[in-house]
C-alpha positions in Angstrom: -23.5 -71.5 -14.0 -24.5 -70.5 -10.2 -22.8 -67.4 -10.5 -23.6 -66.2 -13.8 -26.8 -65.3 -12.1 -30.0 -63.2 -13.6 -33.3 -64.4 -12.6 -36.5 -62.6 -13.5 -34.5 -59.4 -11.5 -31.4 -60.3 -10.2 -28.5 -58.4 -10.7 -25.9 -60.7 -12.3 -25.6 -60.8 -15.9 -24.8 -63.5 -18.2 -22.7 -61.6 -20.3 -19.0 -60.8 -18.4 -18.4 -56.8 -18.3 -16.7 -54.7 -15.8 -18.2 -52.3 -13.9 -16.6 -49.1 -12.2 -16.3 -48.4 -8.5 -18.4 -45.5 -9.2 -20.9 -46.8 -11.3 -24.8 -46.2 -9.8 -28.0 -48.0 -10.7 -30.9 -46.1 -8.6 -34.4 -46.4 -9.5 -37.6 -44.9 -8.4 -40.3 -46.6 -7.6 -44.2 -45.4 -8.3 -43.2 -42.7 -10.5 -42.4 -41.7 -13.8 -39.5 -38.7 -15.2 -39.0 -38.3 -18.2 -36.3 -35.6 -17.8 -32.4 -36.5 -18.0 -29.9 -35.1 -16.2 -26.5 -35.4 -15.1 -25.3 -36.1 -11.4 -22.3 -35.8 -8.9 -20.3 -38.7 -7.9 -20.7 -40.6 -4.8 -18.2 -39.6 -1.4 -18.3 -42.5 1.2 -19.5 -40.7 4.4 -18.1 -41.0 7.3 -19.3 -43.4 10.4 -21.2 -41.5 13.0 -23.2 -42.6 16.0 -25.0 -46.0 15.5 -26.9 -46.3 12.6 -27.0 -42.8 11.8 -24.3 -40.8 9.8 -24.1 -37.7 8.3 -22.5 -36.8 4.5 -21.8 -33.5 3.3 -22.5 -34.9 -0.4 -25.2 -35.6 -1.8 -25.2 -38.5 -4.6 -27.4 -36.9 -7.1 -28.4 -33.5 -7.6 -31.8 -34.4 -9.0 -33.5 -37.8 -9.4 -34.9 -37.4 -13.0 -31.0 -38.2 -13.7 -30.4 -41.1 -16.3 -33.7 -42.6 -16.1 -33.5 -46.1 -17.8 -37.1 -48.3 -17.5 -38.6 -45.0 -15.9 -36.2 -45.5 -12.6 -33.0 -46.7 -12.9 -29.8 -44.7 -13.0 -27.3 -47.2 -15.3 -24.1 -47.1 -16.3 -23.7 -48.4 -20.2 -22.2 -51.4 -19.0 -25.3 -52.1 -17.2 -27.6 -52.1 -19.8 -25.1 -54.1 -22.3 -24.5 -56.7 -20.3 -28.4 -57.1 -19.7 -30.1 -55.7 -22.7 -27.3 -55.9 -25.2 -25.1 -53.5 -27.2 -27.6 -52.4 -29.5 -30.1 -50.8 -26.7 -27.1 -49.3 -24.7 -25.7 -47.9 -27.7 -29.2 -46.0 -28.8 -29.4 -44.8 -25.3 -25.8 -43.5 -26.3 -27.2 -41.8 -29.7 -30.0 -39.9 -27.6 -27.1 -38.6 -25.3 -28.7 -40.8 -22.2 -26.8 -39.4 -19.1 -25.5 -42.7 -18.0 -24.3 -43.0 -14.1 -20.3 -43.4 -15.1 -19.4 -40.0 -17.0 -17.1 -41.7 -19.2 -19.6 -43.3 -20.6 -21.6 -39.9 -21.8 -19.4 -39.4 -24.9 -20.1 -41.1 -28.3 -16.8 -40.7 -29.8 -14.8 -43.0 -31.4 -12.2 -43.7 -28.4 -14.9 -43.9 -25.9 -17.3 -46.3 -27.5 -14.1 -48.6 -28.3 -13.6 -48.4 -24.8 -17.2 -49.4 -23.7 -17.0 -52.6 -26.0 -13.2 -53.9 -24.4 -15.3 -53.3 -21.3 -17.4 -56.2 -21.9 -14.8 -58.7 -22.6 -13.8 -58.5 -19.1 -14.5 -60.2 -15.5 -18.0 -58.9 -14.4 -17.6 -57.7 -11.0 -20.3 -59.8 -8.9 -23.0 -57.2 -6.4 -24.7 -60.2 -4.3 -23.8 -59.3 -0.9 -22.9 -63.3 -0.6 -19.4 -63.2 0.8 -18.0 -64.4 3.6 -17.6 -61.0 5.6 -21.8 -60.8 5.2 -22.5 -64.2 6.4 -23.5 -64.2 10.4 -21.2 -67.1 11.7 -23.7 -68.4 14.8 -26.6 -67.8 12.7 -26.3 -68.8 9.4 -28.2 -65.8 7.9 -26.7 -63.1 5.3 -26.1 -59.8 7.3 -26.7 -56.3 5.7 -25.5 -53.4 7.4 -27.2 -50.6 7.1 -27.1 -46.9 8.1 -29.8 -44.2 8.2 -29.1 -40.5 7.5 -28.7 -38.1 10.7 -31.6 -35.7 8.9 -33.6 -33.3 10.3 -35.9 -34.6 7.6 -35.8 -38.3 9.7 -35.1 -37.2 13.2 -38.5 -34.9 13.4 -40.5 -37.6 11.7 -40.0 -41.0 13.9 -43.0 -42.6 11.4 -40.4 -42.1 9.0 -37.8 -44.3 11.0 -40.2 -46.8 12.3 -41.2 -47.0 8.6 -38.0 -48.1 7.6 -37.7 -50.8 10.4 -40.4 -52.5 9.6 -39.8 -53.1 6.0 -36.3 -54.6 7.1 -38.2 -56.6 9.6 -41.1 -57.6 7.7 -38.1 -59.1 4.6 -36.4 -60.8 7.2 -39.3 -62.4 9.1 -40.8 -63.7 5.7 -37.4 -65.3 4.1 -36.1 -66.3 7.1 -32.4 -66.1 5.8 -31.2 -62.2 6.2 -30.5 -59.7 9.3 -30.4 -56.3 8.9 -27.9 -55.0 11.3 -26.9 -51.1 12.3 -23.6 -50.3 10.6 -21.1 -50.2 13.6 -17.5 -50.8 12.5 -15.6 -49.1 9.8 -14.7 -52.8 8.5 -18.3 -52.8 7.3 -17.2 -51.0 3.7 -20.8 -52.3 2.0 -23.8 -51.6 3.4 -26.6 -50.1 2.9 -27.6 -46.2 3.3 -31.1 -44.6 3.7 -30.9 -40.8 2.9 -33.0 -38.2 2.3 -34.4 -36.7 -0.8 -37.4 -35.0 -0.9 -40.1 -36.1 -4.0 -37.9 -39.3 -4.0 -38.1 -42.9 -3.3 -35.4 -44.9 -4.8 -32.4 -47.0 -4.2 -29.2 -48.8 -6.3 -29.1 -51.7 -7.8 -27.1 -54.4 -5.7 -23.9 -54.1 -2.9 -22.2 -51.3 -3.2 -20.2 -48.8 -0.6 -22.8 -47.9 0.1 -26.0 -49.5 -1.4 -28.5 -46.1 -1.6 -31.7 -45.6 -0.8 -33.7 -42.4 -0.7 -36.6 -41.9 1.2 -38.4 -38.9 0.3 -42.5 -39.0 -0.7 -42.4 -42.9 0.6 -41.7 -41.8 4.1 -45.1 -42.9 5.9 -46.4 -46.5 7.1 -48.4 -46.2 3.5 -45.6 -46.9 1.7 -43.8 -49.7 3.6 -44.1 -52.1 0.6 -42.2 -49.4 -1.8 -39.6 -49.2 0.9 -39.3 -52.9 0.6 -39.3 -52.9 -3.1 -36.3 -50.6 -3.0 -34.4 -52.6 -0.3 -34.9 -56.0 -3.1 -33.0 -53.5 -5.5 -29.9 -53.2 -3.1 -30.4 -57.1 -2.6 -29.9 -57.2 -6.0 -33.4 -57.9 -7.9 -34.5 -56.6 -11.1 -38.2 -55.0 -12.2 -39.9 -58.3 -13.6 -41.5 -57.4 -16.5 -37.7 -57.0 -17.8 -37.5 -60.1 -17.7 -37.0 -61.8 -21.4 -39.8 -64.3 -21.7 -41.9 -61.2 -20.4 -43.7 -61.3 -23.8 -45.0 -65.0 -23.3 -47.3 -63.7 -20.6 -47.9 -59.9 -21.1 -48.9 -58.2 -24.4 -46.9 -55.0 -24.6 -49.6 -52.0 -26.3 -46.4 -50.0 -27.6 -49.2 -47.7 -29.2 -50.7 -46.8 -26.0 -47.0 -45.6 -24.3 -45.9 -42.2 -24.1 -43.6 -41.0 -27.3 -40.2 -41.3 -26.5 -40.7 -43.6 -23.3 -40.5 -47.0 -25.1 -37.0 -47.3 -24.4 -38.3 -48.4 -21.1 -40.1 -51.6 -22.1 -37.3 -53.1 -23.9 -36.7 -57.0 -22.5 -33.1 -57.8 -20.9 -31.4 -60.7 -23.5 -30.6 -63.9 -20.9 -31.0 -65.0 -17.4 -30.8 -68.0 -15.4 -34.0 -68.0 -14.0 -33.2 -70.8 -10.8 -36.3 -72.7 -12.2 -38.7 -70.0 -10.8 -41.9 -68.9 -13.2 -42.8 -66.1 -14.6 -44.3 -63.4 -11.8 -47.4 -61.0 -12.5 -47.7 -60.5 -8.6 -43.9 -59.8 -7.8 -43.6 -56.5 -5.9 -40.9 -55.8 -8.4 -43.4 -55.8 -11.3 -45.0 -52.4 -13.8 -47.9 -51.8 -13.1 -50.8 -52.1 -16.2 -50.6 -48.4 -16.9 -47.2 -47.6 -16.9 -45.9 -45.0 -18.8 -49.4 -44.5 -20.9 -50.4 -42.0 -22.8 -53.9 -42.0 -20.2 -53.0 -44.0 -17.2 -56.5 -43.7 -15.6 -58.4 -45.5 -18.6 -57.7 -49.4 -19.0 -58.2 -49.1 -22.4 -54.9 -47.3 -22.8 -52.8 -50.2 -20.5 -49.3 -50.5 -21.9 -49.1 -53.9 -20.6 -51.6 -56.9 -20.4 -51.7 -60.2 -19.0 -51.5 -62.7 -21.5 -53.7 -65.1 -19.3 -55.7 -63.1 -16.7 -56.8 -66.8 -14.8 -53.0 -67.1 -14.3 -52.2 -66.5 -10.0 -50.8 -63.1 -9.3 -52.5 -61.3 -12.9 -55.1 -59.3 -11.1 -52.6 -57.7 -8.4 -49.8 -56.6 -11.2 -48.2 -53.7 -10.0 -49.0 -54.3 -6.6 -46.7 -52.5 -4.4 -47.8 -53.6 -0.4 -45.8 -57.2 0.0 -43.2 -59.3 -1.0 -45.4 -62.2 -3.0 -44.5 -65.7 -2.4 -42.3 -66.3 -5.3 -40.3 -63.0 -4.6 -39.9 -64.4 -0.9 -38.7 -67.4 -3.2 -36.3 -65.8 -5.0 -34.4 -64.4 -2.3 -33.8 -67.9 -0.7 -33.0 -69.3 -3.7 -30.1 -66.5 -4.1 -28.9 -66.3 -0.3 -30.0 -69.4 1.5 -26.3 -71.1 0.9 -22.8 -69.8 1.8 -22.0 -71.3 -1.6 -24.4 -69.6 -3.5 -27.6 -69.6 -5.6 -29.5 -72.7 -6.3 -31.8 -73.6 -8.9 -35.2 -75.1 -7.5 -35.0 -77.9 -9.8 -32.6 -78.8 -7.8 -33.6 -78.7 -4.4 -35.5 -81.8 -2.7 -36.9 -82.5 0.8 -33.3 -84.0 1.6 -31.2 -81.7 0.1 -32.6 -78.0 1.1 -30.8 -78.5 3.9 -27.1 -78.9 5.1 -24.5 -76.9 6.8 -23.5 -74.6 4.0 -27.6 -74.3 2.9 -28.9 -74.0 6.8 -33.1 -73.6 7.0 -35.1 -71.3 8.3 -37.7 -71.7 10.8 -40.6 -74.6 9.6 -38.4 -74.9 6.1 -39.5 -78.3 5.3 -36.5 -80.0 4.6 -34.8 -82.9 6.4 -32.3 -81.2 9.0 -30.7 -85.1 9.1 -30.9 -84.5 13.1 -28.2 -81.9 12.9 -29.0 -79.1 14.5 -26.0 -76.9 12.8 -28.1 -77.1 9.5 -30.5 -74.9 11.3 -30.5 -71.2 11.4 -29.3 -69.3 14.6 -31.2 -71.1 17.9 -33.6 -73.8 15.9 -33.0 -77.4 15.8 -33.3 -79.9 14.4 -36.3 -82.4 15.1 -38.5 -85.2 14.4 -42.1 -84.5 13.3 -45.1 -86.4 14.0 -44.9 -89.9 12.6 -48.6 -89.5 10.9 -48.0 -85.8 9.4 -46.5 -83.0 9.8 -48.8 -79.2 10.2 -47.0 -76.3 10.2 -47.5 -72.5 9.8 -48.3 -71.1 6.6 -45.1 -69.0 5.8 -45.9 -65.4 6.4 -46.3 -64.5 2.7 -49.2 -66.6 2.5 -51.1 -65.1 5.9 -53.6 -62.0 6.0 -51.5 -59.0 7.0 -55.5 -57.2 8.4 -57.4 -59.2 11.0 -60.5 -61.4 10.0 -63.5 -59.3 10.2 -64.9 -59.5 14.1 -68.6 -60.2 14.0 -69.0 -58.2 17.4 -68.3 -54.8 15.2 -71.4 -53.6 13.7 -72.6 -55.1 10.3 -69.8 -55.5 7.9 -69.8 -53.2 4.7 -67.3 -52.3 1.9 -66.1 -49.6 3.9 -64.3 -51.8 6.4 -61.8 -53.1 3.9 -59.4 -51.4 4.9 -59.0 -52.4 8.2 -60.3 -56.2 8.1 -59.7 -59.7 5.8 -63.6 -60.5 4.9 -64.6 -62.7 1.6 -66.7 -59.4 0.5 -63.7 -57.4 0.2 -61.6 -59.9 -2.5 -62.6 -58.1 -5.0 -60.5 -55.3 -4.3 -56.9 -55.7 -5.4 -55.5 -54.3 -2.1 -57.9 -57.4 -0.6 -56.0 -59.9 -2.5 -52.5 -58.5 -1.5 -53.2 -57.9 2.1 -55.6 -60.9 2.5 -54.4 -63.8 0.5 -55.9 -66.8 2.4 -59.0 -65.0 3.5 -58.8 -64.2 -0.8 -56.9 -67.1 -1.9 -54.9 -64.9 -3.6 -52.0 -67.4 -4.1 -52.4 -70.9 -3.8 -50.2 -72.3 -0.9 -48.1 -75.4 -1.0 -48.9 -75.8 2.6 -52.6 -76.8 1.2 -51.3 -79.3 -1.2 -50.3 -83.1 -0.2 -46.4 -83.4 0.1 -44.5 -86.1 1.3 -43.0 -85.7 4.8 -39.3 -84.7 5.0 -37.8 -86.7 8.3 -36.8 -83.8 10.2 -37.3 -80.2 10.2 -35.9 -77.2 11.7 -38.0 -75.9 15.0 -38.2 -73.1 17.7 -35.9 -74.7 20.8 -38.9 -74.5 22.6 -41.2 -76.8 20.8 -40.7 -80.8 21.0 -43.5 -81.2 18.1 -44.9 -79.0 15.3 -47.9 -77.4 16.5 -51.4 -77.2 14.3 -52.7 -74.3 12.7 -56.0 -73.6 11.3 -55.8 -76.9 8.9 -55.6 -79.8 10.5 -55.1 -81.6 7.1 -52.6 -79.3 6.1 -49.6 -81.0 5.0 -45.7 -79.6 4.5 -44.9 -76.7 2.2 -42.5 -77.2 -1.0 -39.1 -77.0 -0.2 -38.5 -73.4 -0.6 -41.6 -72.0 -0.5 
């Protein structure tokens, strides 16, 4: 059951289907196409100078190519083994340009083909193997390799850009590195490359895992950046998801003729316990594909309960919220695999095949090898335990400094202040100033025994609450 993995936007299927070495999911964030259009196959490029490389092919000759859900290039198998037969055959009937050019024909011989397809071994894209799993750390480890471009190489924002998104998804889960491609042995990894007017990426581990940088090449759009890495780490757009009608209302009459292929609901997933997600990074926004984006009125989709966390930041697109963060550890905490969070208790989050990040609370059962790279494993306070809240629950801006002149809407942008929680970018960028998203660290918890810690700390140190007891286990 562990491996037959879809939650709310992972990639695993629950239906068994093969997919071809060739096959290509990319998807474009923050826009819309509506055109279709075939593209080229994908040549492995060679291995250049550290993390840069050069390919004299380029992947796709045009991004509007194959557009499934407004930006994602699928094979048929894809979308049958998520969506069913019946949507990937009516993509068929339109003459969809689907990523795997055998599966462009609707003839007889070809569709039988597409349907043995399905009784067969799906072939798993988690990057949790063995060969991606850091041996004195603990954490999965995703090469990747950026494109020796003039397009990069003139523009270091660009570059920087792309660091930071790596670094801000491994500093928030705790459980991933993201290390330069350096060996030819390295045969999956991910590949940023250059395409102008583009920001998009595959779905899931691939040789390589794409993703094109192209209008989201500036510090503005770190957060897409990071929504397209999720994509190569395998997760899904939420509002996929198939309970997505128990907490949005779908408007079909408000969407743009011809575009409501793209809100149709995947058939089954194994959701590892975790709820529902209005404020997932990976989520539509309101407006999507509508017939007049710029008046609510005309919103495609609508929050079933607009009290519920998250509903008022839908479509956000600046940080990974707390359940994506979440999700990820659910998927590659262990070197055995996803977990389900019904399953996981102060005493068993941890363990030498499941080892914890930094401040996880979870009993480390004074082993320090059940620890991430250099933490250990250590007693907390007999009377309580305060630690950190984990970095998806922080302000990202800096609490408004009373020695700058009088405070006024227009500093928003720049500082965490109450006045500015009305503003959805507030409530992403500021969520305890805001309270955007309740933490666990707020709520009373029993104390695991032992926790992994920095080397250098004997004790967990105190934050702003001194009340503030442990988080949930994999919060």
């Amino acid at each position: 059951m562990l491996h037959q993995l879809l939650q709310q936007r992972l990639l695993l299927p629950a239906v068994a289907v093969v997919i071809s070495s060739s096959s290509r999911v990319v998807v474009v964030f923050g826009s819309v196409h509506n055109g279709v259009r075939r593209r080229s196959s994908v040549a492995s490029p060679s291995l250049q100078n550290d993390n840069f490389l050069t390919s004299s092919t380029d992947p796709i000759s045009s991004i509007d190519a194959a557009l499934f859900e407004g930006d994602l290039l699928v094979s048929y198998n894809d979308i049958a083994a998520n969506y069913g037969q019946v949507v990937a055959d009516k993509l068929v009937d339109t003459g969809f340009a689907f990523t795997d050019s055998s599966d462009n024909s609707n003839d007889t011989t070809a569709a039988a083909a597409r349907k043995l397809g399905l009784t067969n071994e799906y072939l798993q894209r988690t990057w949790n193997t063995p060969h991606h799993r850091q041996a004195s750390t603990g954490k999965l480890r995703i090469p990747y390799v950026i494109e020796n471009t003039i397009h990069f190489q003139n523009n270091n924002e660009t570059l920087s850009t792309i660091k930071k998104a790596l670094s801000i998804i491994e500093q928030t889960t705790g459980i991933v590195a993201f290390v330069p491609r350096q060996s030819s042995t390295d045969v999956d990894y991910i590949y940023f490359r250059y395409m102008a007017n583009t920001c998009a990426a595959t779905l899931g581990r691939s040789s390589p895992s794409l993703i094109y940088i192209g209008w989201c090449n500036t510090r503005a759009y770190t957060g897409e950046i990071i929504h397209e890495i999720l994509h190569t780490l395998g997760f899904w757009h939420e509002q996929s998801r198939p309970d997505r009608d128990s907490y949005l209302t779908y408007n079909k009459r408000n969407v743009i003729s011809g575009m409501e292929i793209n809100f149709e609901r995947q058939i089954s997933i194994n959701s590892l316990g975790s709820m529902y997600d209005y404020g997932s990074i990976m989520h539509y926004p309101a407006n999507a594909f509508s017939i007049s984006p710029g008046n609510s009125l005309y919103n495609t989709l609508v929050p079933s309960n607009e009290e519920s966390s998250g509903s008022s930041i839908m479509g956000q697109s600046l940080r990974m919220s707390p359940t994506d963060v979440q999700q990820l550890r659910l998927l590659y905490q262990c070197d055995t695999g996803p977990r389900n969070i019904n399953d996981i208790t102060f005493d068993t989050l941890c363990s030498i095949n499941c080892k914890c990040w930094e401040y996880a609370i979870g009993s480390c059962h004074d082993n320090d090898d059940e620890c991430m790279g250099d933490l250990i494993c250590g007693a907390p306070p007999a009377t309580g335990i305060v630690v950190p809240k984990s970095m998806e629950y922080q302000d990202m801006l800096p609490i408004y400094n009373l020695t700058v002149p009088r405070f006024h809407v227009g500093y928003c942008s720049t500082y965490c202040h109450a006045d500015c929680c009305h503003l959805t970018d507030s409530q992403v960028l500021c969520p305890d100033t805001c309270d955007t998203w309740s933490s666990p660290v707020d709520e009373e918890r029993p104390n695991p025994t032992t926790m992994c810690m920095p080397s250098t700390e004997t004790t967990v140190t105190a934050t702003t609450n001194p009340n503030m007891n442990p988080t949930s286990a994999v919060s």
